[in-house]
N, C-alpha and C positions, 0 to 999 in steps of 0.2 A: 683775354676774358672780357666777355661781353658785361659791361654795369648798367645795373637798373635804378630807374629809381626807387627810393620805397612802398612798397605795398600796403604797409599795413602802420597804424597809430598804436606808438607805444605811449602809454600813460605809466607815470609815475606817482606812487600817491605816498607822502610824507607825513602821517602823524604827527604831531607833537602837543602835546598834552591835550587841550579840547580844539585846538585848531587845525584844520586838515588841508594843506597847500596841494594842489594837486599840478605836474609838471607834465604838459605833451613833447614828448620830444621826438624827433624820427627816428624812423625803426632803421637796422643797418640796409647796406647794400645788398642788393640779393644775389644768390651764390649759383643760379641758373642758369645754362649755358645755352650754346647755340637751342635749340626747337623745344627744351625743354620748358615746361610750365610752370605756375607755382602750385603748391597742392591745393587741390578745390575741397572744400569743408562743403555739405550742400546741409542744411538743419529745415527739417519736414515735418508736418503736421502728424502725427500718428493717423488721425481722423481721416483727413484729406489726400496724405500723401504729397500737397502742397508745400512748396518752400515757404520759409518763414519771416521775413525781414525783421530785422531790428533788432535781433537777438543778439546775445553781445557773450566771448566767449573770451576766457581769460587763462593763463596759462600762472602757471607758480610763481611766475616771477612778476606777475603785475602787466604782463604786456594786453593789452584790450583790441578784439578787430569784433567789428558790428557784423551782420550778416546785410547785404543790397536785398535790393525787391524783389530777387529771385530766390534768398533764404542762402545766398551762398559771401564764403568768404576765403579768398585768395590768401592762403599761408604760403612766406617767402621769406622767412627770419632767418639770416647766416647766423650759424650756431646750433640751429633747433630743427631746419630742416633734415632731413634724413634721419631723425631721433624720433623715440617714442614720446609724446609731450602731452601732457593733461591740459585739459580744456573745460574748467568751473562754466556751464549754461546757466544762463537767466533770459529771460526777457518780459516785457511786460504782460501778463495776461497768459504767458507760456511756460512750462516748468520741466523738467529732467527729471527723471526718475531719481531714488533718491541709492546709492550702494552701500555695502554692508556694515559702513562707516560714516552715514547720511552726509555725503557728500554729491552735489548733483553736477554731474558732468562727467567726462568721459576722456581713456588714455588713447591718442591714436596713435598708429605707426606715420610718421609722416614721411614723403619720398615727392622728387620732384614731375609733374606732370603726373603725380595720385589722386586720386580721390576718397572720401570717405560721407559717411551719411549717419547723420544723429537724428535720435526721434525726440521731437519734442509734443507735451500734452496742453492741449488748449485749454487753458480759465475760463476765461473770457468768454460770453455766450457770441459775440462779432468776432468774427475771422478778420486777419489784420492780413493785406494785399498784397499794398506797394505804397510807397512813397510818392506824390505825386508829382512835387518841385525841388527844385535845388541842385547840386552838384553831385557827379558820382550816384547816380540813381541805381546804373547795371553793374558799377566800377569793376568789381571781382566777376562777376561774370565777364565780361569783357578780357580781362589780366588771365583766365583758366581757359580760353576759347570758345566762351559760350554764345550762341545768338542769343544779344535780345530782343523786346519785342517792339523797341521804340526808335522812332528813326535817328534819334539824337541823345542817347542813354547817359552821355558822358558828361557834356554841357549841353545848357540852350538857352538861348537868351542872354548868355550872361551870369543867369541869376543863380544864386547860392544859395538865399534863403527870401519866405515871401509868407505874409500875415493875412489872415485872416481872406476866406474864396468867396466870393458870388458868383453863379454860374446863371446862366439862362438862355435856352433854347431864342434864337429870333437871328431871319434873314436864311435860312436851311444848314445852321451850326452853331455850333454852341459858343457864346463868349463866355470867357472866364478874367475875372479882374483879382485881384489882392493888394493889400494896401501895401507896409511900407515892405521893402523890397532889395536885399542884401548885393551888390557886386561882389566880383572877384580882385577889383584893381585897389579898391579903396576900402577904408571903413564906413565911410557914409554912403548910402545907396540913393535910391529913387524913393519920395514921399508924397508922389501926386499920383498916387494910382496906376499898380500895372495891368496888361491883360496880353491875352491869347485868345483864340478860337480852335477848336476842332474838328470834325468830322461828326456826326451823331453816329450814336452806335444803330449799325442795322443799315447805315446810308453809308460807308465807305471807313466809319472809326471802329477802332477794334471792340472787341469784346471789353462790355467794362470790368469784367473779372482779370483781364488782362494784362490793362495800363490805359492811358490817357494819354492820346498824342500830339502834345502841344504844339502849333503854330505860332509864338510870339509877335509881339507888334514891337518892333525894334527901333531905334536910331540907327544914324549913320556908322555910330562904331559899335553895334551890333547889341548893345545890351538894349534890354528890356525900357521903351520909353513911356513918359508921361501921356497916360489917358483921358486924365480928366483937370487939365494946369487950368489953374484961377491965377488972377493975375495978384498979386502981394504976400507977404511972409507966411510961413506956419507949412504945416503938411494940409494935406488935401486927401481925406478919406468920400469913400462912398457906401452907398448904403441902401435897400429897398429896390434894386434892379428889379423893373418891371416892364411889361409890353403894355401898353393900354391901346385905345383905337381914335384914328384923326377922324375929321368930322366926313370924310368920303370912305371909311371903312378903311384904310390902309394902316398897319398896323405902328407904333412909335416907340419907343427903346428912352426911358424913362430912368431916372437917378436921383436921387439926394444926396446933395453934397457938404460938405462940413471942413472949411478952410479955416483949422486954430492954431494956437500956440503950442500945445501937447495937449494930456489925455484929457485935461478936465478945463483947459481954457477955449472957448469960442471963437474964431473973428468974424465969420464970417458963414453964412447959413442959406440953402437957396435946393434948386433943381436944375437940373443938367439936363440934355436931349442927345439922342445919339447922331452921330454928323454918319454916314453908313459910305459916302466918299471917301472921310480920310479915319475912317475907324477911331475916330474919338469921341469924347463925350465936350460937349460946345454948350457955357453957359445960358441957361433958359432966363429962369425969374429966381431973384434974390427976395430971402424971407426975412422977417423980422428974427434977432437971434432966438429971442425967447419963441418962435414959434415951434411948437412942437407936432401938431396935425398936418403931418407929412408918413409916407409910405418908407419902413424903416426894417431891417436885419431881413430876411426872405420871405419876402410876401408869397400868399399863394391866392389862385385865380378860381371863384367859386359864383356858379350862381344861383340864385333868389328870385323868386318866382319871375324866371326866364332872363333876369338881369343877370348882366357878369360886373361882378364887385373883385376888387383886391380887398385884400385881409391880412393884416399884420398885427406883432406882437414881438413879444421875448421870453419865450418862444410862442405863449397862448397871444388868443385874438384877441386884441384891446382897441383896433380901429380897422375902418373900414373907409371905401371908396368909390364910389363908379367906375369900370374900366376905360373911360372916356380921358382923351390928352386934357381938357378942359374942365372937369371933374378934379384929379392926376392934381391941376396947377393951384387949384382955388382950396386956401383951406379951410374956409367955409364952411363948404360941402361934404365936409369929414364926419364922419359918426363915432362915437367911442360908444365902447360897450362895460355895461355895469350891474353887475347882477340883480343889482332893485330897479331896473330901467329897462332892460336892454340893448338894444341898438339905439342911441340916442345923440341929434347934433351935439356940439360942445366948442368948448371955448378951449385959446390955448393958454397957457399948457396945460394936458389932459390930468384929467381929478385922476390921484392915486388910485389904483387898482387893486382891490382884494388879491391878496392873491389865492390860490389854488391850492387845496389842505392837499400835497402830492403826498404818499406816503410809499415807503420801499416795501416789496410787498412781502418780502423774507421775514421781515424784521419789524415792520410798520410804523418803524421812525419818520420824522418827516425829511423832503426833501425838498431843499431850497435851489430851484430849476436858476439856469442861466440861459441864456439867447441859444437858439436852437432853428428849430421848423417844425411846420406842420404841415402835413400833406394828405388829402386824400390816400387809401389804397383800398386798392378793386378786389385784391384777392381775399382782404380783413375783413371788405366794406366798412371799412370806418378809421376814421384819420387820426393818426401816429402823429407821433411826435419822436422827436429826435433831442434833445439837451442835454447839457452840462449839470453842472452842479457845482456853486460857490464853494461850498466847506467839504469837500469831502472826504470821504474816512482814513484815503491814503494819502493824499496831496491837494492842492486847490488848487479847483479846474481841472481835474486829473482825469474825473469817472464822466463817463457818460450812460444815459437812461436812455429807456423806449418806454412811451406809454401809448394810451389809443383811449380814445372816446370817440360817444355816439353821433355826435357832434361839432363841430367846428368849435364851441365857445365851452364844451364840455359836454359832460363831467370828465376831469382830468381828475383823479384821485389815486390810482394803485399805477405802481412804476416799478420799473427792473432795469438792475446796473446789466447793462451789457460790455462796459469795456472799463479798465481800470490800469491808468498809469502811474507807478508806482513811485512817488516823490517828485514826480514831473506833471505840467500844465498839457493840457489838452484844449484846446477851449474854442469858442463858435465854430460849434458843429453843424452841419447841416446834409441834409437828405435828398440827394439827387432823383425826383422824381424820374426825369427823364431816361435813366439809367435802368431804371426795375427791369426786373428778368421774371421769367414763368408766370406772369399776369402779374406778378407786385407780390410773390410768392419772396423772391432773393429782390433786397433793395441793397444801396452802394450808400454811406456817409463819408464825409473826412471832416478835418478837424486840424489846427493847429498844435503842430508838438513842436515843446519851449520850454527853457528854463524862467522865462519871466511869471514871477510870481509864484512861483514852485519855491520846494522847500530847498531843494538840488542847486548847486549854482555847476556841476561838473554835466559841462554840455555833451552830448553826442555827436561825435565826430559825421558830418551832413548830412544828421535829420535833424539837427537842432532848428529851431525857426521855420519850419516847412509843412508841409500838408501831407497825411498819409490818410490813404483807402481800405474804408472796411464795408465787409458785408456782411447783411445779417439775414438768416434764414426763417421769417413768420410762423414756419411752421415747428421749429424747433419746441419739441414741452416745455423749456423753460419760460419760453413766451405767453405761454396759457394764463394767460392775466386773466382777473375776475372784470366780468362788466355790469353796469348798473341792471338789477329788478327792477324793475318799475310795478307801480302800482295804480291800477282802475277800477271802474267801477261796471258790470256787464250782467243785467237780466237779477239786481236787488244783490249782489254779489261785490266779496273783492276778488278781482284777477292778479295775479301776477307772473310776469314777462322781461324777457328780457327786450330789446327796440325792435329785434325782428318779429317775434313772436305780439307784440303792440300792433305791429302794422299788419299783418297775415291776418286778423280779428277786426279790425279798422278800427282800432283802437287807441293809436297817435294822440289824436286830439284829445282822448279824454286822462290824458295820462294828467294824474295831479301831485304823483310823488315819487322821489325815489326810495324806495324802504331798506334799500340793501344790496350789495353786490355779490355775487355768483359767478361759477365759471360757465360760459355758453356749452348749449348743448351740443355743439360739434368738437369743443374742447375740454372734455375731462382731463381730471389729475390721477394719480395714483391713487386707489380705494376711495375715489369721491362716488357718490351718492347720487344717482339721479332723481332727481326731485319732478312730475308727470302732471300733468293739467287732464282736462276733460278729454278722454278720448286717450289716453293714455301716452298723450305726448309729452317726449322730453322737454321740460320746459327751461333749467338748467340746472348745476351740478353743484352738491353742495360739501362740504368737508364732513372727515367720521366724525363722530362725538367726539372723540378725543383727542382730536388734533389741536396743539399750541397755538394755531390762530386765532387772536380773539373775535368775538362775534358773539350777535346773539343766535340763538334753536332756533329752526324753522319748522314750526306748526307741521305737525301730523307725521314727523321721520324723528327719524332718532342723526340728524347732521345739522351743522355747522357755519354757516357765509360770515364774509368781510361787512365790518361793518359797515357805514357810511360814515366816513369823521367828521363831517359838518354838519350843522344841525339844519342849516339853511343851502340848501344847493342849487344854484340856479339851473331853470330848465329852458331850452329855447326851442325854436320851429328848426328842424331838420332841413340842414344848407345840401343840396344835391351839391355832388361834384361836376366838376370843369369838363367837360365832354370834348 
């Protein structure tokens, strides 16, 4: 008899009175013979028809297997193979049907080299992909015979688990960095910064709906090496990956770097430059610690009357820069932005920031955003945002938003949960510009999934600590978010518009308020109202009388808009996107 090793993680979970010990222990040998397989479980989107990762199925007795980034999971348990065995479905943002005893999951016949197929129904308004790092990515795919689609599914790098991504297109492929950075050999890993490059999609990298296929920058004995070593104690994170421009045009690969003792101690504070010979980042200029007018979490590149400026925040814009290396080094020449000011020099560290009345727009609680991005999109025409959320209703750092203003510096105010991890941290998300599919119609995020800081301390067997891929479709109705009215003044009149409908009139300039938000005219809801200007144009859409949203009547109809919940909301000049 041929012996395997084990397939799959058996978890044991021990109650005793409010304490819950939970015991991994391996699952037996598998009972598979010569060419025979183990049985492939494959769990698929009902919607999509796509597999499902990270779905987690569990059988009477407590035994736990995840689904890989193909939605599949390689059953090979002596004892249960060849039996009919229940399999309780959960996963985050995904659900089972419920049967005639709300139980949600399913009996299969199991048999060796079978397969079988579960439908599962998507929460979640973001489709969940693949997992992007760590170990055992395709595993069970791999174990049932399947191709995958990465050239290294199994391991790469080394790495097992990795915190927190910056990505950025420069040089004709993408580098991708993450902080600190799990091995297989040891418990302590790499804390100076790892990375990879890939192929651009469209230039030789797959489909980003795909997978991501990583090149690692390795040592000698193959794991994932130091990117960005400073020389003295502490870890070494980085932060604000940017390209700016040398004084001949050629373009520079740009960093902030932060060598401390842990989360909340300093030693050491500065900018890094990218070395493009030996693919690391080589110390530039050291800052005073307290300075804080530096390029931080994912800048994005925008310009102002024909200038190209970086623009950062967490996730909104609170400073700005010249896309100049010399600009980049001086922080001087830093602007922070203040809603009674606007764009204005400053001293360091930067004056507290109002923040942004965001509110959920289901419910119109508020929400308190975390570090994210903001990015132009062509197909919205108007810039999204991507974040987290400190508190939120399932877990901290669990949920992630989308919002969009007209704007760069806003109005940010009406948000929608698109992803929700249930007792587990999710946390600095960000939006891969470079990725957008159908003109910025399908865009791609990830994000880190982790028990740190989560309510869960019972990790997932290798997604814990790692980056997973979602997409989200703009065009989906749940995304019909309300955008700002504005209000002018045209021929002894008031007008009101929404920012396209401002500019179509040349109206922009004299916009002096915002009075209220609506859904645009090209994004009605269910039984919403269209509300018509002179000439009988849609101008935008408004709720029945009777719907639970609060708000005030809109003159001359019998419906309903979002209010505005600040009573002061700052307005600014229209930042063109990055061309």
């Amino acid at each position: 008899m041929k012996i395997h090793w084990p397939v799959s993680d058996t978890v044991r979970v021990i109650a005793r009175g409010s304490c819950l010990a939970v015991l991994a222990v391996a699952g037996a040998a598998s009972v598979a013979t010569g060419q025979e397989k183990p049985f492939r479980i494959e769990v698929v989107d009902r919607a999509t028809g796509r597999g499902v990762p990270l779905v987690e199925l569990e059988t009477t007795g407590g035994l736990r297997y995840v689904t890989d980034s193909a939605g599949v999971v390689a059953f090979d348990e002596a004892g249960l193979l060849g039996r009919k065995v229940w399999f309780t479905v959960r996963g985050h943002g995904y659900e089972h049907r419920k049967d005639g005893f709300g139980f949600r999951g399913v009996s299969l016949e199991t048999r060796p080299s079978g397969t079988a197929k579960i439908i599962v129904d998507r929460l979640n308004v973001a489709e969940r992909l693949y997992r992007v790092t760590g170990q055992g990515i395709y595993r069970d795919t791999v174990l049932t015979g399947g191709k995958p689609p990465l050239r290294k599914p199994l391991l790469n790098g080394g790495v097992v688990g990795q915190d927190t991504v910056l990505a950025v297109p420069f040089g004709g492929r993408v580098l991708w960095f993450w902080g600190d950075t799990h091995r297989v050999r040891y418990p302590l890993g790499l804390f100076e910064t790892s990375g990879a490059w890939s192929k651009l999609p469209g230039q030789g990298g797959p489909d980003p709906a795909v997978g991501v296929d990583l090149h690692y920058f390795t040592g000698r004995d193959g794991f994932s090496r130091a990117m960005c070593p400073i020389e003295g104690p502490g870890v070494v994170w980085i932060g604000g990956v940017c390209v700016a421009t040398e004084k001949d045009g050629s373009p520079a690969l740009v960093c902030h770097y932060s060598r401390r003792k842990g989360l909340t101690e300093p030693l050491e504070n500065g900018l890094a430059r990218w070395n493009a010979k030996r693919d690391v980042f080589k110390k530039w200029r050291e800052l005073p610690l307290n300075e804080t007018r530096h390029v931080t979490h994912h800048p994005t590149s925008v310009r102002i009357d024909g200038v190209r400026w970086l623009v950062a925040g967490d996730p909104f814009p609170r400073l700005r820069v010249r896309a100049t290396l010399a600009d980049v080094g001086s922080p001087d020449r830093y602007e922070a932005w203040t809603p009674d000011r606007g764009w204005h020099p400053t001293s360091s560290p930067l004056p507290r920031q109002r923040e942004y009345e965001l509110r959920d727009v289901d419910t119109g609680r508020k929400v308190r955003a975390r570090p994210g991005s903001v990015r132009w999109n062509p197909h919205r025409r108007r810039w999204i945002a991507i974040f987290g959320e400190v508190f939120g209703k399932t877990s901290m750092l669990g949920e992630t938003w989308y919002a969009e203003a007209d704007t760069i510096t806003g109005p940010w105010v009406w948000a929608k949960k698109i992803v929700t991890h249930d007792g587990y941290s999710f946390y600095n998300v960000t939006h891969h510009a470079f990725m957008d599919a159908e003109g910025g119609r399908r865009i791609f995020f990830e994000g880190t999934y982790t028990t740190l800081f989560a309510k869960t301390k019972v990790r997932t067997p290798r997604y814990d600590y790692n980056q997973i891929m979602y997409a989200l479709d703009l065009d989906d109705p749940r995304l019909h978010l309300p955008v700002a009215v504005y209000r002018w003044q045209a021929a002894g009149a008031e007008r009101f518009g929404t920012r396209e409908a401002a500019e179509a009139a040349g109206a922009w300039p004299k916009v002096d308020v915002i009075a209220f938000f609506a859904r645009p005219p090209d994004r009605p809801g269910a039984g919403s109202i269209p509300v018509r200007g002179d000439g009988g144009t849609v101008r935008f859409h408004a709720l029945p009388r009777d719907s639970k949203t609060p708000g005030p009547t809109v003159e001359r109809h019998e419906g309903r808009v979002w209010p505005n919940p600040l009573q002061e909301l700052p307005l600014s000049p229209a930042m063109l996107p990055d061309q």
